[in-house]
C-alpha positions as CSV (number, residue, x, y, z in Angstrom):
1,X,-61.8,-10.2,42.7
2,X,-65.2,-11.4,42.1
3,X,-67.1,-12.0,45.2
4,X,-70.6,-13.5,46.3
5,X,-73.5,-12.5,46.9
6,X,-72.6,-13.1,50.6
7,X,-69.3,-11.3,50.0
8,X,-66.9,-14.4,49.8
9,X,-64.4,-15.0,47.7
10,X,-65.0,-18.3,45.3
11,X,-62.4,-19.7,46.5
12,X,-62.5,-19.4,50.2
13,X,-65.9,-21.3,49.6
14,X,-64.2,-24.1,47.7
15,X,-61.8,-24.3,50.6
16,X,-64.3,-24.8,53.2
17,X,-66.2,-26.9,51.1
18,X,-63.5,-28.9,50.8
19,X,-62.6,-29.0,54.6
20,X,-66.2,-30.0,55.1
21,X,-65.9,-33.0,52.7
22,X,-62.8,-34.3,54.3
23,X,-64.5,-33.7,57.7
24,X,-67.6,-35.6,56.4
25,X,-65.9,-38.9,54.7
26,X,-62.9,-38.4,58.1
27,X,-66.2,-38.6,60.4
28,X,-68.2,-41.4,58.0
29,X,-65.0,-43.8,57.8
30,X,-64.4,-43.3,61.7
31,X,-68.3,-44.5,61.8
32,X,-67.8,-47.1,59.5
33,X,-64.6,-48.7,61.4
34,X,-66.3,-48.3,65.0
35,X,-69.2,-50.4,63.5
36,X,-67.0,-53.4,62.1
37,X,-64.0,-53.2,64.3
38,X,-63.2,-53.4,67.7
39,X,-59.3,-53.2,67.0
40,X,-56.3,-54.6,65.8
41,X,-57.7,-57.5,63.6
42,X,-60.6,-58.2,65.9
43,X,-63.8,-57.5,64.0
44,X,-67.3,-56.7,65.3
45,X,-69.7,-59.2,64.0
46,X,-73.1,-59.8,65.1
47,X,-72.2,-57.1,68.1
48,X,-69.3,-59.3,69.2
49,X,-65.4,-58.6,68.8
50,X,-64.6,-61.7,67.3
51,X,-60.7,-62.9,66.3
52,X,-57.4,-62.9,67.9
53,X,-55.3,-60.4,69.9
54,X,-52.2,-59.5,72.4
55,X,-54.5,-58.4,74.8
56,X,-54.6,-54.6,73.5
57,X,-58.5,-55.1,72.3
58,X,-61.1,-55.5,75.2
59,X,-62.7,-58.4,73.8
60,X,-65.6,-58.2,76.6
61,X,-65.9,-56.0,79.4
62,X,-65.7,-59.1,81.6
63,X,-61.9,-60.1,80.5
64,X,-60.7,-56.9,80.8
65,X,-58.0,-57.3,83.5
66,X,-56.8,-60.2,82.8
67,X,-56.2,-59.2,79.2
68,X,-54.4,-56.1,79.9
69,X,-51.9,-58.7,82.2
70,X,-51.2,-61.0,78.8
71,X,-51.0,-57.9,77.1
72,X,-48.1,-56.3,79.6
73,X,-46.7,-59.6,79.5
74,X,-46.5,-59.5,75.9
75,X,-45.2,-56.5,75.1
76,X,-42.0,-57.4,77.6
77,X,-41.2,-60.0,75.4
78,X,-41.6,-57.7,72.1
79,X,-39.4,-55.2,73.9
80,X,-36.9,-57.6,74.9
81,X,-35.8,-58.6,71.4
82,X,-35.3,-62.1,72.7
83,X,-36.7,-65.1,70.5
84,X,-40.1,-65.8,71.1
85,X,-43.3,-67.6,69.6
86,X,-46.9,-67.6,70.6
87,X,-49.5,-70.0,71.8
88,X,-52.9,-69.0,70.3
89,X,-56.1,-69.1,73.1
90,X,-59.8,-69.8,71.6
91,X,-62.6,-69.1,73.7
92,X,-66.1,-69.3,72.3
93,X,-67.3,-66.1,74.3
94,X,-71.4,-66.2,74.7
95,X,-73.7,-63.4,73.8
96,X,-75.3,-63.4,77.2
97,X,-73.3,-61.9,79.8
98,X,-75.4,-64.1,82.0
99,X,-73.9,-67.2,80.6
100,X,-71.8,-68.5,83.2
101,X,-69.7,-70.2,80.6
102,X,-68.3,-66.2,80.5
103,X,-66.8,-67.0,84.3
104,X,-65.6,-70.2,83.3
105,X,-63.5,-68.7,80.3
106,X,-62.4,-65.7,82.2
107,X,-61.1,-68.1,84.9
108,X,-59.1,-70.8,82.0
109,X,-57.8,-67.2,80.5
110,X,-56.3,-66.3,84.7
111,X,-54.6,-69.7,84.8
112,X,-53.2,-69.7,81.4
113,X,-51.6,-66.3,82.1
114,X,-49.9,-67.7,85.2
115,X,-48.4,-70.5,83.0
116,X,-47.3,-68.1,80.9
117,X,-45.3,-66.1,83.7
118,X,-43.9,-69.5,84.7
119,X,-42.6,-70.7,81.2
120,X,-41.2,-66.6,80.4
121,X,-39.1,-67.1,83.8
122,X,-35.3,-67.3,83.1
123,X,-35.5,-69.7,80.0
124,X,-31.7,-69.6,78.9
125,X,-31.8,-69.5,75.7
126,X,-35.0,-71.3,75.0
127,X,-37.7,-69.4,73.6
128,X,-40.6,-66.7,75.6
129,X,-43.9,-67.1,74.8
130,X,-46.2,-64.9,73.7
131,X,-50.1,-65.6,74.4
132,X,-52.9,-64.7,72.1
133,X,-56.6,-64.8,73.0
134,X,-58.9,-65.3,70.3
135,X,-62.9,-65.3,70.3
136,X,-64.3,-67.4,67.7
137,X,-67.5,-66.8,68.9
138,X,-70.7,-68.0,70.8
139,X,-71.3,-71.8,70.3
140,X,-68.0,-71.8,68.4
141,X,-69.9,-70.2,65.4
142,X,-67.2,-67.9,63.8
143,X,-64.7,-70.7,64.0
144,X,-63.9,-70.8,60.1
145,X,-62.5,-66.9,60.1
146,X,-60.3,-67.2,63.5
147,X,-58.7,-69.8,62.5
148,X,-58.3,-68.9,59.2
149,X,-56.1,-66.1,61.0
150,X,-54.3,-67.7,63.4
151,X,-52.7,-69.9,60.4
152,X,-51.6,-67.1,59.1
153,X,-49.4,-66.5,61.7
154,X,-47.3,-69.1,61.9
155,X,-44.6,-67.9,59.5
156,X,-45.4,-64.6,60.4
157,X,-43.7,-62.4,63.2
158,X,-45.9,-63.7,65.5
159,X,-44.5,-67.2,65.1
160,X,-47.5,-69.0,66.4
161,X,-46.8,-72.7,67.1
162,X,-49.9,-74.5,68.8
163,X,-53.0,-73.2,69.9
164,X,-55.4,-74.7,73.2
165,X,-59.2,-74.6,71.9
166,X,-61.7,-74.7,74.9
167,X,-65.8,-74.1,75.3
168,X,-68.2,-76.9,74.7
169,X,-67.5,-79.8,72.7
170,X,-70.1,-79.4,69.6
171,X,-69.6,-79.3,66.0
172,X,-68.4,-75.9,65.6
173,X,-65.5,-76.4,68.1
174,X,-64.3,-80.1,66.4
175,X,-64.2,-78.6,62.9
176,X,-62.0,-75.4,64.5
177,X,-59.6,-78.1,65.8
178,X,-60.0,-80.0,62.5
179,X,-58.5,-77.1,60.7
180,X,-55.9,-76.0,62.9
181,X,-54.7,-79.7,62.6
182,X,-55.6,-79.7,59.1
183,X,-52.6,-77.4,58.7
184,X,-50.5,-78.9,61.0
185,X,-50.8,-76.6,64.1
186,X,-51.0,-78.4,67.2
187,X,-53.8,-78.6,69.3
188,X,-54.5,-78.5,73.2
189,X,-57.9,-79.1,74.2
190,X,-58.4,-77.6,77.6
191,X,-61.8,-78.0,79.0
192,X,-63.3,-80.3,76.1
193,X,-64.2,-83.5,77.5
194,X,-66.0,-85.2,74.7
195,X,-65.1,-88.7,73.2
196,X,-64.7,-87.8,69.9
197,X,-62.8,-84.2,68.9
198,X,-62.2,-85.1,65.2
199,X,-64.3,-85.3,62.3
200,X,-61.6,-86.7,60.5
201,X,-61.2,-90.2,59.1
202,X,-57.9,-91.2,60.6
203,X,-56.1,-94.3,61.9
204,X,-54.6,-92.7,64.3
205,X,-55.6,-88.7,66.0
206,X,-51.8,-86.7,65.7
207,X,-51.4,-83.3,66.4
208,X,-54.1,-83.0,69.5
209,X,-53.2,-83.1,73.5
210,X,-55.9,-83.5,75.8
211,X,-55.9,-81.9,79.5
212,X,-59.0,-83.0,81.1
213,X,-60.1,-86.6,80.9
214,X,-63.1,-87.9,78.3
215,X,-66.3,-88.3,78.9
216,X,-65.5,-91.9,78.8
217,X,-62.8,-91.3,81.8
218,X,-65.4,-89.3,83.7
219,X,-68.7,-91.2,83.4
220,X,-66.3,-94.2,84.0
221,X,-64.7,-92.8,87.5
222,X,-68.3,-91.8,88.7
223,X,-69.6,-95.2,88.3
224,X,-66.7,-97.2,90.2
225,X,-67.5,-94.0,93.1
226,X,-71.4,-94.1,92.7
227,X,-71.3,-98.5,92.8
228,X,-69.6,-98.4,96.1
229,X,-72.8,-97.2,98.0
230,X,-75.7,-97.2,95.3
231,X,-77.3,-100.2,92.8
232,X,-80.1,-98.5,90.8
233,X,-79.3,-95.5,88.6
234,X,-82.1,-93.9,86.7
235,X,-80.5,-92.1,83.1
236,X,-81.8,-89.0,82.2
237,X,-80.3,-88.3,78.5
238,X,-80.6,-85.6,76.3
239,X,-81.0,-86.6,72.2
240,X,-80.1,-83.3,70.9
241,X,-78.4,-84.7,67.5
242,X,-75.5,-82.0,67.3
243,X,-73.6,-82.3,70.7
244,X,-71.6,-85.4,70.4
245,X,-71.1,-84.5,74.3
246,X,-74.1,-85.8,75.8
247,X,-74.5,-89.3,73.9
248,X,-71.1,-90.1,75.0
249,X,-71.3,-89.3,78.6
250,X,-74.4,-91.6,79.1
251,X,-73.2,-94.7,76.9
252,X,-70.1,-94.6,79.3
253,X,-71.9,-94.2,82.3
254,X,-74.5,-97.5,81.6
255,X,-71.5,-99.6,80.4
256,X,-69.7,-98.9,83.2
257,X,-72.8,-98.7,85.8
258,X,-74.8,-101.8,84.9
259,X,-73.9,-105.4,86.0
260,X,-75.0,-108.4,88.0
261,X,-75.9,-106.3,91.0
262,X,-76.1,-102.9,89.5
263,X,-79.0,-101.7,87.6
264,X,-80.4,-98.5,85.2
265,X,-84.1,-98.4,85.4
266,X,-86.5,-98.8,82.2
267,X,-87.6,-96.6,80.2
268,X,-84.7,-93.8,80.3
269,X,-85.9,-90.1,81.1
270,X,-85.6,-88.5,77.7
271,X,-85.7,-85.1,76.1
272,X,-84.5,-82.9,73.4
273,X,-82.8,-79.2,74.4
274,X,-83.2,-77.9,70.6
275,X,-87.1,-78.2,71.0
276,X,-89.4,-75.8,73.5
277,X,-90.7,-77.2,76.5
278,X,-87.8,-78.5,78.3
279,X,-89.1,-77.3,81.8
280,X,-92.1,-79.0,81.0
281,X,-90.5,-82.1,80.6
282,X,-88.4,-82.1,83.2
283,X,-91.5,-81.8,85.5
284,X,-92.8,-85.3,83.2
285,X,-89.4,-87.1,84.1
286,X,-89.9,-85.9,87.7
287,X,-93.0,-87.8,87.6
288,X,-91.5,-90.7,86.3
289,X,-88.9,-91.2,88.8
290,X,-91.4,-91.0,91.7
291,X,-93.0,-94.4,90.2
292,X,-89.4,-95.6,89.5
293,X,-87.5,-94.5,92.9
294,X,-84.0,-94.7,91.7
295,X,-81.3,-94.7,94.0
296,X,-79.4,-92.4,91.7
297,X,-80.4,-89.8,88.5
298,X,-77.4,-90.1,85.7
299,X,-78.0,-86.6,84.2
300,X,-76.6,-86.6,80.6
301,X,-77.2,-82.9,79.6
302,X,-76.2,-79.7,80.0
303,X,-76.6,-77.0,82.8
304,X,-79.4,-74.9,81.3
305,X,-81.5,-78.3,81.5
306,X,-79.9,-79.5,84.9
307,X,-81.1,-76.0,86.5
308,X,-84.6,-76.7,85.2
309,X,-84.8,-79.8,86.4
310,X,-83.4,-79.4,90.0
311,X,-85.8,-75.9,89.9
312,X,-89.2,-78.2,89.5
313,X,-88.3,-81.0,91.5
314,X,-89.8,-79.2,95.2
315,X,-93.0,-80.0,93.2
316,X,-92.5,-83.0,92.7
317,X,-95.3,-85.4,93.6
318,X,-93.6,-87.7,95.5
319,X,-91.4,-85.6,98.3
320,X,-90.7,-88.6,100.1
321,X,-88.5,-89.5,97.6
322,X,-84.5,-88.3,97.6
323,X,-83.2,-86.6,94.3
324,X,-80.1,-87.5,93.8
325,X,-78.0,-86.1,90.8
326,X,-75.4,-87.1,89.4
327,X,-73.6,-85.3,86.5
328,X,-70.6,-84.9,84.1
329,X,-67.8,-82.1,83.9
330,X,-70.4,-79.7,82.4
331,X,-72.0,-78.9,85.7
332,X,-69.1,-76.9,86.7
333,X,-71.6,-73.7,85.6
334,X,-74.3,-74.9,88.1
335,X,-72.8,-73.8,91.7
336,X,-72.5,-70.1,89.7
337,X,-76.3,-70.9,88.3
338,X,-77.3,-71.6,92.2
339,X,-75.7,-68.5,93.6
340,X,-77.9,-66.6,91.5
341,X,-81.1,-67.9,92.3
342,X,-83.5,-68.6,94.8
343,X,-85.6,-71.3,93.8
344,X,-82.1,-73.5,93.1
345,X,-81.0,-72.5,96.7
346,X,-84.2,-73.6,97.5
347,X,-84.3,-77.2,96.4
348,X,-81.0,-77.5,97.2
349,X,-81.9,-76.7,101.2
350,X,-83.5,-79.8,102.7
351,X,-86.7,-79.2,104.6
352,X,-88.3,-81.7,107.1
353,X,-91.1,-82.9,105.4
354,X,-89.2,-83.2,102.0
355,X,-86.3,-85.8,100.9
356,X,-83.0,-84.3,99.5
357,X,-82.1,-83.1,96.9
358,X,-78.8,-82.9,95.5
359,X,-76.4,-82.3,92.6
360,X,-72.6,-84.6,92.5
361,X,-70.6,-84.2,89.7
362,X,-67.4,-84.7,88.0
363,X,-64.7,-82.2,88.1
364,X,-61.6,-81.4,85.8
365,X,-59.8,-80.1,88.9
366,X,-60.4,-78.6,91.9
367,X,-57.8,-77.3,94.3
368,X,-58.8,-79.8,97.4
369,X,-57.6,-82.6,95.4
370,X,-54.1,-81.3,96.6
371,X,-54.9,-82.5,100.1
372,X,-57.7,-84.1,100.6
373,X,-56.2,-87.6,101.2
374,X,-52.8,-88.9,101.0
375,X,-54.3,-90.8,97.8
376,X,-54.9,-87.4,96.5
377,X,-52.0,-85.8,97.7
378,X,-49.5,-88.5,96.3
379,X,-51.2,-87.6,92.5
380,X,-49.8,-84.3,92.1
381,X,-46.2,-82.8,91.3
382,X,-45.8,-80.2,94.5
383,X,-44.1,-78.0,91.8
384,X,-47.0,-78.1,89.7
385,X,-49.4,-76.0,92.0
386,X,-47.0,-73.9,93.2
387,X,-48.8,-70.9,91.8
388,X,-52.4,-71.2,92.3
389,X,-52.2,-72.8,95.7
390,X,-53.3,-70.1,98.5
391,X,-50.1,-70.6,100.3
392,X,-48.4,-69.1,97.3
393,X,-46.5,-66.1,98.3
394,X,-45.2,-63.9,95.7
395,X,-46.4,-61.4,92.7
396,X,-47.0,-64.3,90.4
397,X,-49.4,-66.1,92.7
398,X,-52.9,-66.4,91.8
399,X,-54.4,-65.3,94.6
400,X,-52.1,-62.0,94.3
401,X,-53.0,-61.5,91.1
402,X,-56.4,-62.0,91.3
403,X,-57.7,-61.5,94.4
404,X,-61.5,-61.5,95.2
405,X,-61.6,-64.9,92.1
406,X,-62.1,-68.5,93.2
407,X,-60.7,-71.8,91.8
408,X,-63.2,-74.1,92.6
409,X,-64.7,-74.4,89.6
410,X,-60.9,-75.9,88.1
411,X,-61.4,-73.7,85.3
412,X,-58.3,-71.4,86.0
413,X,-56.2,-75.0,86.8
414,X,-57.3,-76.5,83.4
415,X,-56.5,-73.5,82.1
416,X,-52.4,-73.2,83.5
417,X,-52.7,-76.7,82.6
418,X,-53.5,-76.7,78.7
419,X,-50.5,-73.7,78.3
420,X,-48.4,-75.9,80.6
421,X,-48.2,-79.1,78.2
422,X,-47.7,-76.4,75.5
423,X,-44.8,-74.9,77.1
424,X,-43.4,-78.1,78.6
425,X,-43.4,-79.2,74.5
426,X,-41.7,-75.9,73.6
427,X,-38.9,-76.2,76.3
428,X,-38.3,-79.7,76.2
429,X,-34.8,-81.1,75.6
430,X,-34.5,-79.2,72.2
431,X,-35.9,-76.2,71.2
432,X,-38.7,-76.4,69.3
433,X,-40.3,-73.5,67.9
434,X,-42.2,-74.9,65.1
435,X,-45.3,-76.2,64.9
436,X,-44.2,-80.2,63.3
437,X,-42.3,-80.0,66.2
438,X,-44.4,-79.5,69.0
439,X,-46.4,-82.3,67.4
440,X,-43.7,-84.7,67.6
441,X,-43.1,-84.2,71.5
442,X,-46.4,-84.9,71.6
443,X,-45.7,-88.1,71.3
444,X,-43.1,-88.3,74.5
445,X,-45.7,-87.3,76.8
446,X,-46.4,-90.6,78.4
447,X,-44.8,-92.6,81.6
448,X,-41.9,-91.1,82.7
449,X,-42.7,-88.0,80.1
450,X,-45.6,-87.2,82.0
451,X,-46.4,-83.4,82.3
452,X,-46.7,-82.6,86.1
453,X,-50.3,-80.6,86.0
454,X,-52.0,-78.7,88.6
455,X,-54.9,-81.1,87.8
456,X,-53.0,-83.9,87.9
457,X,-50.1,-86.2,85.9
458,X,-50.6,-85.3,82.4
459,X,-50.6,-88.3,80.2
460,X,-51.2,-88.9,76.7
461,X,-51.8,-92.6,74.4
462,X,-51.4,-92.4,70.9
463,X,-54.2,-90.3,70.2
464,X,-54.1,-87.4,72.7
465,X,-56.3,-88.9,75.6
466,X,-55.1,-88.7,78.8
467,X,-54.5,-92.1,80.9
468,X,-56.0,-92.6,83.9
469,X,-56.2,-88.9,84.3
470,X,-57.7,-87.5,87.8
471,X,-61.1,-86.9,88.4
472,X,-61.8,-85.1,91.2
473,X,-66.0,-85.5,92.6
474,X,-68.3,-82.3,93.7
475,X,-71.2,-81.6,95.5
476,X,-72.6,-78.3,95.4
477,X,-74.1,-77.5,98.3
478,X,-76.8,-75.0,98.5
479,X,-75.2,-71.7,99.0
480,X,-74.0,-72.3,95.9
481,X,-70.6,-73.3,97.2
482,X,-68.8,-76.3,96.7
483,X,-67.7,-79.9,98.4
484,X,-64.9,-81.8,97.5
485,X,-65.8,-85.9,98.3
486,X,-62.5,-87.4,96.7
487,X,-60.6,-88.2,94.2
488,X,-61.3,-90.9,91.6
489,X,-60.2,-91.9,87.7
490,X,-61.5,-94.8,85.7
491,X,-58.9,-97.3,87.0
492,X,-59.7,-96.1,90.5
493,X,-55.9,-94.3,91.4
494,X,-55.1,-91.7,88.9
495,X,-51.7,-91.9,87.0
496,X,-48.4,-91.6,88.9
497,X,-44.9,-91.9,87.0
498,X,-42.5,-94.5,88.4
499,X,-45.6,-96.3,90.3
500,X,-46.8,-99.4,88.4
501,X,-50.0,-99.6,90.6
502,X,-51.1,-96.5,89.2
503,X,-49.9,-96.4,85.6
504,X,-49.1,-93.3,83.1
């Protein structure tokens, strides 16, 4: 046999060389799938794991447990062999770690996991559901290729029949919920308060179920709360052009606000967050309001711009002179922004030569609400908080299952809330397990078909708003922490079925 000049045989070379190939393109496709994947149909785009899943891919570090729960939960009901459909979950999951939007959606994901438990509890006969989480990215941006695969599960095994879409009301997020109702899957929107969540031209908004009360509902309830004690109001409004959030909230505060007695000051404090020099401006608008002295600061914007703003007002040139901010459902990432710094802590602490400062805003939900008054006690189902109150005893409780997390942000409440109205849809008096029909039970939720939420009677008009939904009011206080002051809506009593002072 002819040999080398090494002394091996031609072919044990081509063997090896052939092994080596293999190991080469084995090694380079392993590479290659690492780099675009993180899993199951979850790809890896722009360094985020971006689409939808069981709970078996680790969409970010920070979700971790509370995945691996929906995942268990899940894979009960594939072992079962029972019938079952699935309720799609899309969070828009920031880049930053440090965006406390992250805790927000971690806590929504920890309350929709206990509705889950609470709907897959002895259902005879009706169907289990099965919860998927999808990321369709920071500021919504990958919203076009999640949902594109989420509607191609609907006459798939999964059976997926409505999906809850949550984050920040901009553009990205309306058009995901314009093509999920596009194509006729339902829609929940959890924690997405803004006026409008449709781009499309229609007489009438079918196929969409709100949980937490507009921006109209909001700005309205602090007004009646804020009128009681206060007359001038000073708007600070952001103009950024593509988050049809902030206009909204302060057109429905000054309608509601002004009146024979009740007064915004001229000229508005105005500023743009798409262009640099925010901080700088806040400091101008600080300036401003020590020539105007207004009784009360609307702030129409978001938190990154609320945190400057509170941050410069110690130097503020007049320090006689209170700060007192008031703010919509947004804030809920400021107490988290506060326990993280110093200078917030700071001018949150009043000193003795300087005027408060403080930050009241509006709230989806927050757990006081279930006792702070007999006003607010009377607005809830007792069945409804079962889970999440800490008096809950039991392996489903909240506090069980998650010990060491809070609720006062109402993120986790919103969050059983939006998979409850799903649910209570899918086990109503029939069983419906397709998407048309969900949408047509849609359309019982009202009066006496109220949905009991943790965050209050669940009520719908005929375009997916709630009515007279609960608005519960928050100061944060300067540790960061949280006080409840009561419990509002923009007729003054939220909704209560069967009580025609309070209507549904």
């Amino acid at each position: 046999m002819t040999r080398s000049k090494l002394g091996i045989a031609p072919w044990v070379i081509v063997v090896v060389g052939g092994v080596v190939f293999l190991l080469f393109t084995g090694g380079a496709y392993w590479i290659y799938k690492s780099i675009t994947t993180c899993g199951p149909e979850v790809d890896r785009i722009d360094n985020q794991c971006i689409g939808a899943t069981d709970g078996r891919v680790l969409l970010s570090e920070d979700l971790k447990d509370v995945l691996h729960k929906i995942n268990e939960e899940n894979e009960q009901i594939d072992n079962s062999g029972d019938a079952a459909v699935s309720i799609a979950y899309l969070i828009p999951l920031p880049k930053s770690p440090d965006d406390k939007l992250a805790e927000l959606l971690r806590h929504e994901l920890q309350g929709a996991y206990i509705a889950q438990l609470r709907a897959n509890q002895p259902t005879e006969g009706l169907p289990l559901v099965r919860l998927l989480v999808a990321n369709y990215g920071n500021q919504s941006s990958e919203w076009q290729r999640v949902t594109q695969n989420l509607l191609g599960k609907v006459d798939q095994p999964e059976r997926l029949v409505a999906a809850v879409v949550t984050g920040r009301t901009v553009d990205n997020t309306i058009r995901a919920i314009d093509a999920l109702r596009s194509e006729g899957v339902p829609v929940i929107a959890s924690r997405l308060t803004g006026n409008e969540l449709t781009f499309l031209d229609e007489r009438r908004v079918q196929g969409l179920a709100r949980v937490a009360p507009t921006n109209n509902d909001q700005a309205e309830s602090i007004a009646l709360f804020l009128k009681q004690t206060r007359n001038s109001a000073l708007l600070v409004q952001d103009d950024n052009p593509d988050d049809p959030y902030l206009f909204s909230l302060g057109e429905a505060f000054q309608a509601k606000f002004e009146d024979q007695t009740h007064k915004l000051l001229e000229p508005p404090g105005r500023y743009t967050s798409t262009f640099p020099g925010v901080e700088s401006r806040m400091r101008g608008i600080l300036r401003d309001i020590c020539e105007q002295r207004p009784e009360v600061v609307f702030f129409a914007g978001r938190t990154p711009a609320l945190k400057a703003f509170i941050a410069a007002s110690p130097q503020r040139p007049c320090p006689d002179v209170p700060i007192r901010v008031v703010a919509g459902a947004d804030a809920a990432e400021f107490p988290s922004e506060v326990r993280s710094s110093t200078d917030l802590r700071n001018a949150l602490t009043t000193k003795s030569a300087n005027a408060e400062v403080s930050v009241v805003y509006t709230s989806q939900a927050h757990p006081r609400s279930w006792s702070g008054s007999q006003d607010s006690a009377d607005s809830f189902s007792s069945d409804s908080m079962r889970y999440l109150d800490s008096g809950c005893e039991g392996v489903r409780c909240y506090k069980n299952l998650f010990p060491g997390e809070q609720m006062d942000d109402g993120a986790a409440i919103i969050g059983h809330d939006a998979v409850t109205v799903a649910t209570s849809a899918i086990h109503s008096e029939q069983i419906n397990d397709k998407p048309g029909l969900i949408i047509q039970e849609f359309n019982s939720i009202h009066g006496k078909g109220a949905v009991p939420g943790a965050s209050g009677w669940i009520s719908l008009d005929e375009n997916g708003n709630t009515v007279n939904k609960a608005v519960a009011i928050l100061q944060v206080k300067p540790d960061g922490t949280v006080q409840w002051l009561g419990l509002n809506s923009r007729d003054g009593l939220p909704c209560k079925p069967n009580d025609t002072t309070r209507p549904c």
